[in-house]
N, C-alpha and C positions, 0 to 999 in steps of 0.2 A: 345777878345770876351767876352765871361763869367768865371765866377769862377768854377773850375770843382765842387766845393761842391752845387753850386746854380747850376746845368745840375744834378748832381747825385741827389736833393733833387727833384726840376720840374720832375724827370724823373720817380721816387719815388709817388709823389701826384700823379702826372697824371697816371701813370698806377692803382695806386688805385681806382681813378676815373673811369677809364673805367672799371673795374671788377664791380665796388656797383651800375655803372648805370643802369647797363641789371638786376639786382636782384631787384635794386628799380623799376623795368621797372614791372618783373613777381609778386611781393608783390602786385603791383597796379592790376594789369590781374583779379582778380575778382572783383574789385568795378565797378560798373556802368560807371563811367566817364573812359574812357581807352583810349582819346582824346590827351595825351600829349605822346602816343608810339613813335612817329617819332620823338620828340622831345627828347628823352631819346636817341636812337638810333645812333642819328645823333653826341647827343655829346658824345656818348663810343665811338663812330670811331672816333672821331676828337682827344678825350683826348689818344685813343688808337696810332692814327699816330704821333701826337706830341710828346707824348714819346720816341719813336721809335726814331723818329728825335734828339730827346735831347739826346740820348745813341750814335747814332752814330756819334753827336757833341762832346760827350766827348770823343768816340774810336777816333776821327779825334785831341782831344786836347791830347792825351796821345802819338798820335802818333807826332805831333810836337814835344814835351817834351822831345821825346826819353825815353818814359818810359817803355822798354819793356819787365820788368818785371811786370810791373803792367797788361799789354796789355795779355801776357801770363799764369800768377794770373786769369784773368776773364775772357779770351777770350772762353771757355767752358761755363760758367754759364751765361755769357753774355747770345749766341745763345742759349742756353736752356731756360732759362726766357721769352725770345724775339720770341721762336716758340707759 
């Protein structure tokens, strides 16, 4: 499938993404044009699910691997990030 460092990295941007969208969303909130909110909106939830998706494609490659110490290592900071 993929590289885990290309899922950990995807999984990395894209969550950043979704955090600076909804900020660049409220930064905009006072100018006049406040026309492109749904558009802002729509892709923190998208970049936010994708995410999501790429972290439990890498829990799903670590568990192939049989890596379970690494699975054990993150499986707390994992669900805590991910709430």
């Amino acid at each position: 499938m993929f590289g885990a460092s290309w899922l950990n990295l995807g999984n990395l941007v894209l969550g950043l993404i979704a955090w600076i969208l909804p900020v660049v969303n409220l930064v905009q909130h006072k100018k006049a044009d406040r026309g492109n909110w749904a558009v802002f909106s729509v892709a923190s939830v998208s970049a936010c699910a994708i995410s999501l998706c790429m972290q439990i494609f890498y829990t799903s490659h670590l568990v192939k691997i049989e890596d379970w110490s690494a699975l054990m290592d993150t499986a707390h900071a994992v669900a805590l990030v991910a709430t």
